[in-house]
C-alpha positions as CSV (number, residue, x, y, z in Angstrom):
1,X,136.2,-284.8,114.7
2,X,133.2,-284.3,116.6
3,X,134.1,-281.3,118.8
4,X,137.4,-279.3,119.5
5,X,138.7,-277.3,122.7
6,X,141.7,-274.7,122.6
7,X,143.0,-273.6,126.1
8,X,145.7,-271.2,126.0
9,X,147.3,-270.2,129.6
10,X,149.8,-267.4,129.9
11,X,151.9,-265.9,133.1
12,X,153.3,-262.6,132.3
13,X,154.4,-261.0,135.2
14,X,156.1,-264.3,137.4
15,X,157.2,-267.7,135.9
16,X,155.5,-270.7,137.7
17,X,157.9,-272.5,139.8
18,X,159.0,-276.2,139.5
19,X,155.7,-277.1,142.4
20,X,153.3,-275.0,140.3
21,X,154.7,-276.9,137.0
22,X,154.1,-280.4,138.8
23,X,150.2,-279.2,139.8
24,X,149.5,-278.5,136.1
25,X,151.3,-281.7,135.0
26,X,149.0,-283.7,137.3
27,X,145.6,-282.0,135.6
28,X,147.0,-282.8,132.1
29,X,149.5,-285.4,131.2
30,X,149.1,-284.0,127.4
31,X,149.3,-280.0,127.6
32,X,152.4,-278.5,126.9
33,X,153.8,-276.7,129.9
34,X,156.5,-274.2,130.1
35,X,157.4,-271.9,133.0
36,X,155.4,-268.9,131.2
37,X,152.6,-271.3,129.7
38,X,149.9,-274.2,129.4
39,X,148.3,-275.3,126.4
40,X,146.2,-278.3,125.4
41,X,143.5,-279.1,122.8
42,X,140.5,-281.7,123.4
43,X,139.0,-283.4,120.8
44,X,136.8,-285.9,123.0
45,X,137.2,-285.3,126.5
46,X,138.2,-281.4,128.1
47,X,140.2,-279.9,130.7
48,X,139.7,-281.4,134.5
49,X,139.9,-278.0,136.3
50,X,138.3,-274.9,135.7
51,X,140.1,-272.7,133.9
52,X,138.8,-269.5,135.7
53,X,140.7,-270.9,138.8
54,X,143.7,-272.0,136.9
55,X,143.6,-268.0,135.7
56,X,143.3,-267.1,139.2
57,X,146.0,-269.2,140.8
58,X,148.5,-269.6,138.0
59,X,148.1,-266.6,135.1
60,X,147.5,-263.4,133.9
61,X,145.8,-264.3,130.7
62,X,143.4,-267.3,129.4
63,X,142.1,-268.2,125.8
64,X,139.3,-270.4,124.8
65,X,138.3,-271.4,121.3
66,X,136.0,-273.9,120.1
67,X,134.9,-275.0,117.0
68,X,131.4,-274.3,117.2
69,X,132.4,-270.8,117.9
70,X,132.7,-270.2,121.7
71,X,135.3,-267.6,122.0
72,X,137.0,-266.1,125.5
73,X,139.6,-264.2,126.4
74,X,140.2,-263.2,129.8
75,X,143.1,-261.1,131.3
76,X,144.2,-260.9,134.8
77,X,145.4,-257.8,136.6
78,X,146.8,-256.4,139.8
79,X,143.5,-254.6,141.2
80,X,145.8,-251.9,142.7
81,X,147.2,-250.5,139.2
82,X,143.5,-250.3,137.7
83,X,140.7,-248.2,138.6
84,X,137.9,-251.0,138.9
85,X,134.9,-248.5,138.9
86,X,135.7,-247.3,135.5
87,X,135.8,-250.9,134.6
88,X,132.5,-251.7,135.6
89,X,131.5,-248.7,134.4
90,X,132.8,-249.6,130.7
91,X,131.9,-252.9,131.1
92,X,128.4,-253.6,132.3
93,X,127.0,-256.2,129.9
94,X,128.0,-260.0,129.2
95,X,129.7,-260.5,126.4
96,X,132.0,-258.3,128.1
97,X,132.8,-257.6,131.4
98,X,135.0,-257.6,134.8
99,X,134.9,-258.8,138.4
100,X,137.6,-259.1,141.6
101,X,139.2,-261.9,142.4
102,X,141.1,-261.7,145.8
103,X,143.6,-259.0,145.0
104,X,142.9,-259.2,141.0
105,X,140.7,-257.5,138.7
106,X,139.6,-260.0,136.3
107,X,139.2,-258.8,132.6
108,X,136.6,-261.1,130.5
109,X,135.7,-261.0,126.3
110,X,133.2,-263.8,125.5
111,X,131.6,-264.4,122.1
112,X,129.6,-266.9,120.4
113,X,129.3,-266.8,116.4
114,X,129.5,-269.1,113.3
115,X,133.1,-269.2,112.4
116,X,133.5,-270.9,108.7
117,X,136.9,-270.9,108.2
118,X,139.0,-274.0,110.5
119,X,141.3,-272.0,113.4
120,X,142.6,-274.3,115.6
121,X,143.5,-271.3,117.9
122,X,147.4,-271.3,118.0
123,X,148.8,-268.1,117.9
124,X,145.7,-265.8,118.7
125,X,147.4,-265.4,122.6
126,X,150.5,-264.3,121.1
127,X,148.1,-261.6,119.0
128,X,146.2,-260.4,122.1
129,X,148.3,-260.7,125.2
130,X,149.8,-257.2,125.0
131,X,146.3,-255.8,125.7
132,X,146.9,-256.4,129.5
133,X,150.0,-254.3,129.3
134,X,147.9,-251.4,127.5
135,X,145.2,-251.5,130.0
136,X,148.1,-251.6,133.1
137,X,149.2,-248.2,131.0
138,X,145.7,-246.9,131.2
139,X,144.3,-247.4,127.8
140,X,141.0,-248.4,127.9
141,X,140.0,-248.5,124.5
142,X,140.0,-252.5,124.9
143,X,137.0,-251.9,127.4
144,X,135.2,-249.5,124.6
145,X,135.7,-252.5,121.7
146,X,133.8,-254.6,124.7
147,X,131.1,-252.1,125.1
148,X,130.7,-252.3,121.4
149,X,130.6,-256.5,121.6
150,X,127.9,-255.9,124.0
151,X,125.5,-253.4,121.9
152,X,126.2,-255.5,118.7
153,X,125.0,-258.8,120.5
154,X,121.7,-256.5,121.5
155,X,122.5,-256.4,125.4
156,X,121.6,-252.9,125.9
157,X,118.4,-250.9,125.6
158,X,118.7,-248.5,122.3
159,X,119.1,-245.6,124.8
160,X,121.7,-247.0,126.4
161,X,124.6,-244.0,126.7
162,X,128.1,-245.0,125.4
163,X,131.0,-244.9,127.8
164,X,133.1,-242.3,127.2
165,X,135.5,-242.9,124.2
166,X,139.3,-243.6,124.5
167,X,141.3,-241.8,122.4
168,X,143.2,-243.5,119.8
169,X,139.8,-245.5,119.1
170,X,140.9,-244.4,115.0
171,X,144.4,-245.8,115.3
172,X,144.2,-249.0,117.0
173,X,147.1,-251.2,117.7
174,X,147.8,-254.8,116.4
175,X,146.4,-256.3,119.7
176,X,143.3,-254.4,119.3
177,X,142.9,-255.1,116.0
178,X,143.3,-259.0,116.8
179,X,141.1,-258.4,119.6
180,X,138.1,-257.3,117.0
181,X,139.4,-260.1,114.7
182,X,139.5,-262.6,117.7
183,X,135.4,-261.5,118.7
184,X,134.1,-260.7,115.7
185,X,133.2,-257.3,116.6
186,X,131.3,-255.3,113.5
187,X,134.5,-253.0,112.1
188,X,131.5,-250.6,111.1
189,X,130.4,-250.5,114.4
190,X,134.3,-249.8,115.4
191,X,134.7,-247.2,112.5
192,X,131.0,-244.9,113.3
193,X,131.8,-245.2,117.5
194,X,135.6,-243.7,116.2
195,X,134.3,-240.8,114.8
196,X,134.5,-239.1,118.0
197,X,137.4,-240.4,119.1
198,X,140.4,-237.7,119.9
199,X,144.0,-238.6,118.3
200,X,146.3,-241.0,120.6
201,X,148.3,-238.8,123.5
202,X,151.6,-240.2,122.9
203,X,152.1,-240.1,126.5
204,X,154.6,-237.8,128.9
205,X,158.0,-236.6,126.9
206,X,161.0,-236.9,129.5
207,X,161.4,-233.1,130.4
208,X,157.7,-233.0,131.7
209,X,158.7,-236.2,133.8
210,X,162.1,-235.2,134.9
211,X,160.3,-232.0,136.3
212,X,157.6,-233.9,137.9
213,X,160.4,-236.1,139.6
214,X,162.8,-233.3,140.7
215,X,159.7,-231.9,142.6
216,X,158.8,-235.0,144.5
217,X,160.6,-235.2,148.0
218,X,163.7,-236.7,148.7
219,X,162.2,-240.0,150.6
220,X,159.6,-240.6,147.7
221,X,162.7,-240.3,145.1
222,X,164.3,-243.4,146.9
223,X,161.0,-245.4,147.8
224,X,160.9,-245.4,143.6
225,X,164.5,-246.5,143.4
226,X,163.9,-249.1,146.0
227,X,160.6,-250.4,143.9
228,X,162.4,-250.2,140.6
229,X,165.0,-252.5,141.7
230,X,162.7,-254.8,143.7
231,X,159.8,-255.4,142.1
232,X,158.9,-257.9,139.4
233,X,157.2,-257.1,136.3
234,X,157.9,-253.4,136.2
235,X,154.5,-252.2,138.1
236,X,156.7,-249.7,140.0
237,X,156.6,-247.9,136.5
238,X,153.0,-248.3,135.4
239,X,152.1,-247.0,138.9
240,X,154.6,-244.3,138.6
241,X,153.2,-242.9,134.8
242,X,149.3,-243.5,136.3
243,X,149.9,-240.9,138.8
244,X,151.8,-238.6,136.8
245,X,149.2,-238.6,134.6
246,X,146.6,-238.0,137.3
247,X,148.2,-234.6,138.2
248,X,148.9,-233.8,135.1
249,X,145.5,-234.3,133.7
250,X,146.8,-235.8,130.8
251,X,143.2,-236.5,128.7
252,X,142.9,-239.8,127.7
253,X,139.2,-239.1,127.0
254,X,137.6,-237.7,124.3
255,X,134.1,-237.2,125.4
256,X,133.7,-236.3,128.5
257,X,129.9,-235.2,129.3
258,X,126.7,-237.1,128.5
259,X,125.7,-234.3,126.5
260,X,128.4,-236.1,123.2
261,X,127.8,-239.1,123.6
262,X,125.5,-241.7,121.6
263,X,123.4,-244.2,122.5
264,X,123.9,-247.9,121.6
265,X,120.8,-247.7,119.0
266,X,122.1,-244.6,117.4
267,X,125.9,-246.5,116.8
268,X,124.1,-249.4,115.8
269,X,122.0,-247.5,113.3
270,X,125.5,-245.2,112.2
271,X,127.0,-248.9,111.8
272,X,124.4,-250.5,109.7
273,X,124.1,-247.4,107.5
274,X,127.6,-247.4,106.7
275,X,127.7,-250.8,105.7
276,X,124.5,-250.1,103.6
277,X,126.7,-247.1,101.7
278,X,129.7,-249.3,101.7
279,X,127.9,-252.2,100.2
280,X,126.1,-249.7,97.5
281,X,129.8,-248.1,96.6
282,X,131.2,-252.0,95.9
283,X,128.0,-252.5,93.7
284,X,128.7,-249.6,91.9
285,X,132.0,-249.6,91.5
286,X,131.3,-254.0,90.1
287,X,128.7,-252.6,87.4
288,X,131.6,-249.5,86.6
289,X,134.0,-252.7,86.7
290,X,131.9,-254.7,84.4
291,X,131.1,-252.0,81.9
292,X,134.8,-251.4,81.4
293,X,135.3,-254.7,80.6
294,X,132.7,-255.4,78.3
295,X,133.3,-252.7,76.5
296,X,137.1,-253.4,76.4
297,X,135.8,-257.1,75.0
298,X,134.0,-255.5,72.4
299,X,137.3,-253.5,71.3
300,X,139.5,-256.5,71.0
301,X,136.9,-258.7,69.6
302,X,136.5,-255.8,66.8
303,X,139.4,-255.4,66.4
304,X,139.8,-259.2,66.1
305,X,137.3,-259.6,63.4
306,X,138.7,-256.8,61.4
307,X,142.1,-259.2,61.0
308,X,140.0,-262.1,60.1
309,X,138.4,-260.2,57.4
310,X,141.9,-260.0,55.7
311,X,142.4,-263.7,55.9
312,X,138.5,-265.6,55.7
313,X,139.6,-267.6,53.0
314,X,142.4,-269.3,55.0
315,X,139.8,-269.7,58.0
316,X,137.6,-271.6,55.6
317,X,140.7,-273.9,54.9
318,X,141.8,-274.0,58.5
319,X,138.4,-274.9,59.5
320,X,138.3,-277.8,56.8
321,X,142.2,-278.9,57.9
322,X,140.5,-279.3,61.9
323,X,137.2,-281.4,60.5
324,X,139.5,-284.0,58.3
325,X,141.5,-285.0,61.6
326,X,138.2,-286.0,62.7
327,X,139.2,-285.5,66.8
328,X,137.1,-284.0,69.3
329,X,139.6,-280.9,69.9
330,X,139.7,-280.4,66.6
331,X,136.0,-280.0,66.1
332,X,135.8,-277.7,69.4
333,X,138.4,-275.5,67.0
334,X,136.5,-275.5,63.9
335,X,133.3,-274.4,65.5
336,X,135.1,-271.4,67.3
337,X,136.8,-270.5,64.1
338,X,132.8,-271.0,62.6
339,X,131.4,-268.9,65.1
340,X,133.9,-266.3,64.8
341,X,132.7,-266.3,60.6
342,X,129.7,-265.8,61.9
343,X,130.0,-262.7,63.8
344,X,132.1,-261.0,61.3
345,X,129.5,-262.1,58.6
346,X,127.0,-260.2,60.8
347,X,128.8,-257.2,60.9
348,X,129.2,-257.4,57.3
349,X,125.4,-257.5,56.4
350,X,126.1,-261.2,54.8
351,X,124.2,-263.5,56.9
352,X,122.6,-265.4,54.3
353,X,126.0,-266.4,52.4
354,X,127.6,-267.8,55.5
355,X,124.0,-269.7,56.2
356,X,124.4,-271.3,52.8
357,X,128.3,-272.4,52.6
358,X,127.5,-273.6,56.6
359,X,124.5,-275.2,55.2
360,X,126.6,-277.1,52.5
361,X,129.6,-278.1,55.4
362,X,126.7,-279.5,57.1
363,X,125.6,-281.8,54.2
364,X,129.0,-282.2,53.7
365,X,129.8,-284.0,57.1
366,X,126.4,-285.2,57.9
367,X,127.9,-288.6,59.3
368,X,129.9,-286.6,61.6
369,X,127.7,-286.7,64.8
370,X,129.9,-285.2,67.1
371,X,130.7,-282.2,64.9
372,X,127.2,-281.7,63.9
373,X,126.1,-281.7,68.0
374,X,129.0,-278.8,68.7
375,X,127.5,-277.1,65.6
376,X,123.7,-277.1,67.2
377,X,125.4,-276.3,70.8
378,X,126.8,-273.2,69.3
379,X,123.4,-272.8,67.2
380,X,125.1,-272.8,63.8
């Protein structure tokens, strides 16, 4: 395979009708199409549209994957439920970043990197599709994991201020998490820029919304019933909890001046000392590791020689029983059971003794080549 292509459509908030179905069929006679989906993979040729307009007309999220590591996700949205200024505000590099399209706001996560294990890209839209729902909700700490793509692929200057940080940076959801995965965004990077991130708000309990609703006139009451009832995809609800949350000032931020916040070279240099201390603590903890068991060897072998003092005659024998069967396994057995002699003469103070009865087995078996090469490899 010379090259592959993943393109993952999804519609979230309307399924494509039968005509919209038969438009897709005609770009691609292989994709599979569903009322909520298109997907196809090219292994020689590629997709005869743009994707960015099939996005546009058609869906509310797109995926891209290649295997020589061109990764994109991009995520569609209503532009009247997000604020687009704080988007371009938290998203002003490459990797990352957001424009309009007609009456959409247009959500984009590119990243190109060596990828050594084979992902053929199912299931990664599944993973990360929720994201739009959290950003409709007004949790930005997708944008911030962006921002951080962006100073990690050195598109900033090193005094370049950090947006302000979401909360919840610390306890990041499953989408979020496969959104870092997806990117390859540096989790040290993620951790150090998390550090000043406030604990998730859990959001409005119903009392504090039920007073907020009883105060709202009569005629706004029913304009929400009306758009509760009416309209698809439950935007009457998003809308609803942004502006409760507006009046309530409900902090969602955790740094809210310039005066907090860090620049992109001081989380890059927090990020690459923490992988520094990381990596030292792993090396110490291998050489802690490796002490214990060599020193746990050197217990059982000990303890091993101090039964084989009790019974070195019947090794002798054992060792002559393996050499008279005159097979390659057997030899292998009679040197280890040779070299285990050895040691324990060693510890004994009775090298010379073994040196002359191995001396003698040599002379004994001189015709055996085989056994007398095993002996030199395991310099008896």
């Amino acid at each position: 395979m010379s090259e592959y292509q993943y393109y993952d459509f999804g519609a979230i908030d309307r399924a494509l009708t039968r005509a919209e179905i038969a438009e897709l069929r005609s770009i691609s006679t292989r994709a599979a199409i569903t009322s909520t989906s298109f997907t196809n993979h090219y292994e020689w040729g590629d997709l005869k549209a743009d994707p960015l307009k099939l996005l546009e007309k058609y869906f509310d999220a797109f995926l891209y994957l290649t295997n020589w590591g061109a990764r994109e996700f991009h995520l569609r949205l209503p532009q009247e439920l997000v604020d687009y200024r704080v988007f371009r505000t938290m998203l002003p590099g490459e990797a990352a970043h957001v424009r309009k399209a007609g009456n959409s706001v247009i959500v984009a996560f590119e990243n190109q990197s060596e990828y050594d294990d084979w992902d053929d890209g199912t299931g990664w839209m599944g993973s990360l599709m929720s994201l739009r729902s959290e950003l409709l909700r007004g949790d930005t700490r997708c944008l911030y994991l962006g921002w951080l793509l962006c100073a990690q692929n050195e598109e900033f200057a090193e005094d370049e201020l950090e947006p302000a940080v979401p909360a919840g940076l610390g306890e990041l959801s499953a989408p979020l998490r496969s959104l870092i995965e997806f990117l390859g965004i540096d989790e040290d990077l993620v951790e150090v820029a998390a550090s000043a991130s406030a604990p998730l708000n859990t959001g409005p309990d119903r009392e504090e919304l039920a007073a907020w609703i009883q105060s709202m006139p009569e005629k706004e009451k029913n304009n929400l019933l009306v758009a509760a009832v009416s309209e698809p995809g439950g935007w009457w609800k998003i809308g609803l909890l942004r502006r409760f949350e507006q009046q309530s000032v409900l902090r969602t931020l955790s740094v809210p001046d310039a005066i907090r916040r860090r620049t992109a070279g001081d989380l890059m240099t927090l990020a690459h000392a923490r992988a520094e201390e990381r990596d030292r603590l792993l090396e110490a903890k291998r050489a802690a590791e490796a002490v214990r068991r060599k020193a746990e060897d050197e217990a059982n072998r000990a303890r091993y020689l101090d039964q084989l003092e009790n019974r070195e005659e019947a090794t002798w024998n054992q060792i002559a029983a393996h050499i008279r069967k005159r097979q390659p396994n057997e030899y292998d057995k009679a040197v280890t059971l040779l070299t285990d002699l050895r040691d324990l003469a060693v510890r004994q103070g009775r090298v010379t003794a073994f040196q002359s009865v191995l001396g003698e087995l040599r002379r004994t078996h001189a015709a055996k080549e085989s056994l007398l090469r095993r002996l030199t490899k395991a310099k008896l």
